[in-house]
C-alpha positions as CSV (number, residue, x, y, z in Angstrom):
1,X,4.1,29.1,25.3
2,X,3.5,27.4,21.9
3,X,1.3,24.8,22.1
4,X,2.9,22.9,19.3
5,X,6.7,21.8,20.9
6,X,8.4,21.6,17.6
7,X,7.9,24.9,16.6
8,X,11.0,26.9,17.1
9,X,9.9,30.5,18.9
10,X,12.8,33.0,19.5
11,X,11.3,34.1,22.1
12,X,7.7,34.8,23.8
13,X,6.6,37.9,23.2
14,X,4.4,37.9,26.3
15,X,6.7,36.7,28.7
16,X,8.6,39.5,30.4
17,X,10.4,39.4,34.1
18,X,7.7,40.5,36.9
19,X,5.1,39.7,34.7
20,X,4.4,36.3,36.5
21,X,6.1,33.7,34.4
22,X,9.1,32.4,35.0
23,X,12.4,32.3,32.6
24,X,11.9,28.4,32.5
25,X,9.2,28.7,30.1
26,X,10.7,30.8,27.4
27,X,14.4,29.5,27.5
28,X,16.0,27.4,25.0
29,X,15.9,23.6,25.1
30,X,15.8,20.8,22.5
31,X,12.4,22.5,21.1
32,X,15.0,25.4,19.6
33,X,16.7,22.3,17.7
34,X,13.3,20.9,15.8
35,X,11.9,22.2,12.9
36,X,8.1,21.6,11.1
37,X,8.2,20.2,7.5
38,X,8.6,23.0,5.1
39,X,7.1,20.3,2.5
40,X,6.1,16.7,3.2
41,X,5.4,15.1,6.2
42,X,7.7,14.1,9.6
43,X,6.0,11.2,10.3
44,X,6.3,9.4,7.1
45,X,10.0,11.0,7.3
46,X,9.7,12.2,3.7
47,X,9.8,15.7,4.3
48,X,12.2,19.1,3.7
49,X,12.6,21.5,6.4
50,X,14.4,24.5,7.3
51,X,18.2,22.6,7.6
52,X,17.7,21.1,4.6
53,X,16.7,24.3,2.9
54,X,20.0,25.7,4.7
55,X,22.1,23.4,3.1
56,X,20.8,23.7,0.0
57,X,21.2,27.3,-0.2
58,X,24.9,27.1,1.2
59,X,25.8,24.8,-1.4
60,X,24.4,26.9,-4.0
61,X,26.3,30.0,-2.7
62,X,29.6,28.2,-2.4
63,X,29.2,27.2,-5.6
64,X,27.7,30.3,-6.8
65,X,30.3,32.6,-5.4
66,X,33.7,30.0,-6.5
67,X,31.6,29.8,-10.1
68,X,31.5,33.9,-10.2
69,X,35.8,34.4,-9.4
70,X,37.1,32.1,-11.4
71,X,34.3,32.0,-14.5
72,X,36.9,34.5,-16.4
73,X,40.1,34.4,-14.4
74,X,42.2,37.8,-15.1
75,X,46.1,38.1,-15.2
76,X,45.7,40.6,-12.7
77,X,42.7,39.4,-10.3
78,X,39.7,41.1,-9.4
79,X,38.2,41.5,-5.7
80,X,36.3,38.9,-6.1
81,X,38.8,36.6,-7.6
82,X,41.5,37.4,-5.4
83,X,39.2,36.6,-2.5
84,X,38.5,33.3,-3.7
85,X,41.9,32.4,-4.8
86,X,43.0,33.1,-1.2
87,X,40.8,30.9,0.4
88,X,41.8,28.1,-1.9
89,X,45.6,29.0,-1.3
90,X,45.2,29.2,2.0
91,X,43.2,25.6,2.3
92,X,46.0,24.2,-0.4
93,X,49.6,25.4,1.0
94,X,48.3,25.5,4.7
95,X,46.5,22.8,5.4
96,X,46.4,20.0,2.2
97,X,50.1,21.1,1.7
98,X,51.4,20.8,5.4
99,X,49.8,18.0,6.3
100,X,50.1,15.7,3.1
101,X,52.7,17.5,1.0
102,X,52.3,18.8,-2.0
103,X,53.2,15.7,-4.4
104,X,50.4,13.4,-2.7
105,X,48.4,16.2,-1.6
106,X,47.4,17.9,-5.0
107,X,44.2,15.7,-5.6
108,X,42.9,15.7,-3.0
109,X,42.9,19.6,-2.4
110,X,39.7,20.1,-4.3
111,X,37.9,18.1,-1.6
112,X,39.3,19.5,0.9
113,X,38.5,23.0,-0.2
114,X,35.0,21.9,-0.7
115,X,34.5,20.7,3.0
116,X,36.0,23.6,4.4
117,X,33.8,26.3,2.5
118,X,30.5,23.6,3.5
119,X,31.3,23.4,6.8
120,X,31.6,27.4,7.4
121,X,28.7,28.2,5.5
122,X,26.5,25.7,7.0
123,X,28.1,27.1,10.8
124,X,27.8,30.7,9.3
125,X,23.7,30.5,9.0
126,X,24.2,31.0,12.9
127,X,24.6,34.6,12.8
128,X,22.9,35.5,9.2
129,X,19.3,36.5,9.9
130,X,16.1,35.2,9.3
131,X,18.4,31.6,9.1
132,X,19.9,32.7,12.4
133,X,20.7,28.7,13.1
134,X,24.0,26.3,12.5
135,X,23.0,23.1,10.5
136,X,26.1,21.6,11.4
137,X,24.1,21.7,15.3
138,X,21.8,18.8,13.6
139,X,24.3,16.3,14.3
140,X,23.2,14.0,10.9
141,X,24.9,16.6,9.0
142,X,28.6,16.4,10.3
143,X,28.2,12.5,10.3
144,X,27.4,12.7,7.0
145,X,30.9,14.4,6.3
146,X,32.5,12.8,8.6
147,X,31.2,9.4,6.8
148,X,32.6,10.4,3.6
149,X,36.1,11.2,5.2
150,X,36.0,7.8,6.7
151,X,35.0,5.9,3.4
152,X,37.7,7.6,1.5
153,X,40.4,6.8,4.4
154,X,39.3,3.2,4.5
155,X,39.4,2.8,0.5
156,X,42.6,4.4,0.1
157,X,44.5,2.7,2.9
158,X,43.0,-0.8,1.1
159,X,44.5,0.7,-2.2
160,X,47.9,1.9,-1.1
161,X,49.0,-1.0,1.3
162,X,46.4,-4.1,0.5
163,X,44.4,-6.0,2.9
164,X,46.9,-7.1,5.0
165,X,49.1,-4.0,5.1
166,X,45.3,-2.2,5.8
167,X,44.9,-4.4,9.4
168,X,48.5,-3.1,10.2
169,X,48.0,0.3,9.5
170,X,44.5,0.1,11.6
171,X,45.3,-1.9,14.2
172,X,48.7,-0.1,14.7
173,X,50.6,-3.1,14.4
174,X,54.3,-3.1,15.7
175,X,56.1,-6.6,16.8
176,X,58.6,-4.5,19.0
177,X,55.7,-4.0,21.5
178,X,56.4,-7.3,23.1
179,X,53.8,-9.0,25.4
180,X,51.3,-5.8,25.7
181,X,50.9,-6.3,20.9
182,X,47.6,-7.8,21.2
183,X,46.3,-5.0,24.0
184,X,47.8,-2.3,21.5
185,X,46.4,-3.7,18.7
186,X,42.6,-4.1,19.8
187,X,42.9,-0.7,21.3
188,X,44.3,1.1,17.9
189,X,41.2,-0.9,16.1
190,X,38.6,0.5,18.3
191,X,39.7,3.6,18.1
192,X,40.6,4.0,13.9
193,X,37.6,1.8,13.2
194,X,34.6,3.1,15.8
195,X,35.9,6.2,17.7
196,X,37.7,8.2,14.5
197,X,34.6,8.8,12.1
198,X,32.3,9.5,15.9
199,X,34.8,12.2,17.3
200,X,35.2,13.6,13.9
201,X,31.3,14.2,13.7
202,X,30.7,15.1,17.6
203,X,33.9,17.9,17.9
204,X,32.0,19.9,15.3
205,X,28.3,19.4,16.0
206,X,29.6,19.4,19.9
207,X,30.8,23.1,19.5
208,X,28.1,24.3,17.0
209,X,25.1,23.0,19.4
210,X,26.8,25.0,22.7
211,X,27.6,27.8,20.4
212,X,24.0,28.2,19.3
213,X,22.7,27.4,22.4
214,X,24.5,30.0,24.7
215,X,23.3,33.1,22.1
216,X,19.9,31.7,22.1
217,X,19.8,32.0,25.9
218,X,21.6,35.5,26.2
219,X,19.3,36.7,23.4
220,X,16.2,35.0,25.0
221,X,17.4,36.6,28.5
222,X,17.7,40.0,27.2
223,X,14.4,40.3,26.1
224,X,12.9,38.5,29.0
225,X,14.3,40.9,31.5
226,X,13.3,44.5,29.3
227,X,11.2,44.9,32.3
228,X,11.2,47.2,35.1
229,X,14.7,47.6,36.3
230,X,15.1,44.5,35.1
231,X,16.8,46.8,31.8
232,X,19.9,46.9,33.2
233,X,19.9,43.0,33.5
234,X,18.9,43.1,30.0
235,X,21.6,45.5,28.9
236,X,24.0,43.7,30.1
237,X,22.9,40.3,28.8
238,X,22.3,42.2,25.2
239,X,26.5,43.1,25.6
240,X,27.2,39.4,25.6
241,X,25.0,38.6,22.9
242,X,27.3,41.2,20.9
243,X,30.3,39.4,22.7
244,X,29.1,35.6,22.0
245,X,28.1,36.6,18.7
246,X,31.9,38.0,17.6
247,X,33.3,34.6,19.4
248,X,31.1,32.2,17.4
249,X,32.7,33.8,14.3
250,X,35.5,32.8,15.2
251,X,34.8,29.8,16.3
252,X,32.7,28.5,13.5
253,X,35.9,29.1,11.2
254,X,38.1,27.3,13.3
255,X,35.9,24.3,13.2
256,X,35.8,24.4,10.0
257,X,39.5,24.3,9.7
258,X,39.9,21.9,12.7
259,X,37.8,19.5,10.6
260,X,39.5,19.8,7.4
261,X,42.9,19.5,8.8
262,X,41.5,16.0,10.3
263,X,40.5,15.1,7.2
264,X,44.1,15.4,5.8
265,X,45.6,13.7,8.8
266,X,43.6,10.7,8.3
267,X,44.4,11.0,4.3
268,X,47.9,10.9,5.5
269,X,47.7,8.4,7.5
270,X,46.6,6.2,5.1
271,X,49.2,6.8,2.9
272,X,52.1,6.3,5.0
273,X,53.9,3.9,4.6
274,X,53.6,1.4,7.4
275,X,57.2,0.5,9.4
């Protein structure tokens, strides 16, 4: 094992099944979640390491690649255009559209798009190699998002209904509820308030951290057990890396979706009128 804990290893190239060390000491754990300083230094927390350096470069691609369709936009669209314009369509009409509708919901589609393309690049890195790790795993980075959601649901309720109208809306004010308002009311405040902007951050970094997690240990498994007999153990654990690996591409686009589509119900929300 490395001596230093915070170095992430793959695996141990000299741990093998019947070789006299047990699985416990290569598998994944916390350690596969911590990073050295690329530059700087961890304990004066002014450093930049290998997440960072992820979402840096997925920034500069999403911007890189939107910049490159629509630089000259053709009549008749390219490939690469016409890729691009249907992941914007399909953000706009789908989800900013359907949720919102399309007279409220214009300005705010170039957000929207913008979160959704971050958030599946930064859970793409997964399965690219060399990066071969989610950022959105490291949960500062959906709270982050999810913090900017929040502050723009807050501001805009404030705008659209004023400061009384913005206690209603949060506190889900309705006089018809009788005795049990009050209950209601502190209840519908914890939860828009506290619980919103945590379960917005947690349901992506939640599914990203498992994700990663379960094709570190079948990846880590199938070369621990290319041993003896202990090949067809492997073999089989190498067929659900294949099979976990096809899954999290799937799932790291639906998170992506799942979190945009949050952020327009909240948008909606706060511009609802309140009855």
């Amino acid at each position: 094992m490395s001596a230093d804990p915070t170095q992430v290893l793959a695996f141990e190239t000299d741990c093998h099944l019947f070789d006299g060390c047990g699985f416990a000491e290569v598998s994944p754990g916390l350690h596969s979640f911590m990073f050295q300083p690329l530059w700087g230094d961890g304990d004066s927390n002014l450093y930049f390491n290998k997440t960072m350096l992820l979402a840096l470069l997925g920034s500069i691609i999403i911007v890189g690649f939107f910049w490159a369709a629509f630089r000259r936009p053709q009549v008749v669209p390219g490939k690469l255009q016409m890729v691009a314009e249907a992941g914007y369509d399909f953000i706009r009409r789908g989800v900013v559209y359907e949720t919102i509708g399309k007279k409220e919901g214009e300005k705010y589609v170039p957000l929207v798009v913008s979160l959704f393309f971050f958030v599946w690049m930064l859970n793409l890195w997964s399965i690219i190699p060399i990066a071969q790790f989610p950022v959105t795993s490291i949960i500062s980075y959906p709270l982050v998002l999810a913090l900017i959601v929040y502050i723009l649901w807050v501001s805009l309720t404030f705008k659209r209904h004023g400061f009384v109208g913005f206690w209603k809306n949060v506190t889900g004010y309705d006089k018809s509820l009788g005795a049990v308002l009050p209950l209601a009311m502190l209840i519908e405040l914890f939860s828009n308030l506290l619980i919103r902007p945590f379960t917005h951050a947690v349901r992506l970094f939640a599914n990203m951290f498992a994700g990663h997690t379960l094709l570190l240990l079948f990846t880590i498994a199938s070369w621990y057990m290319l041993n003896g007999f202990g090949i067809a153990y492997a073999g089989v654990s190498f067929v659900m890396v294949i099979v976990m690996t096809a899954f999290e591409l799937f799932i790291q686009a639906l998170q992506a979706y799942v979190f945009v589509l949050l952020t327009c119900t909240y948008i909606q929300g706060a511009l609802a009128e309140h009855h």
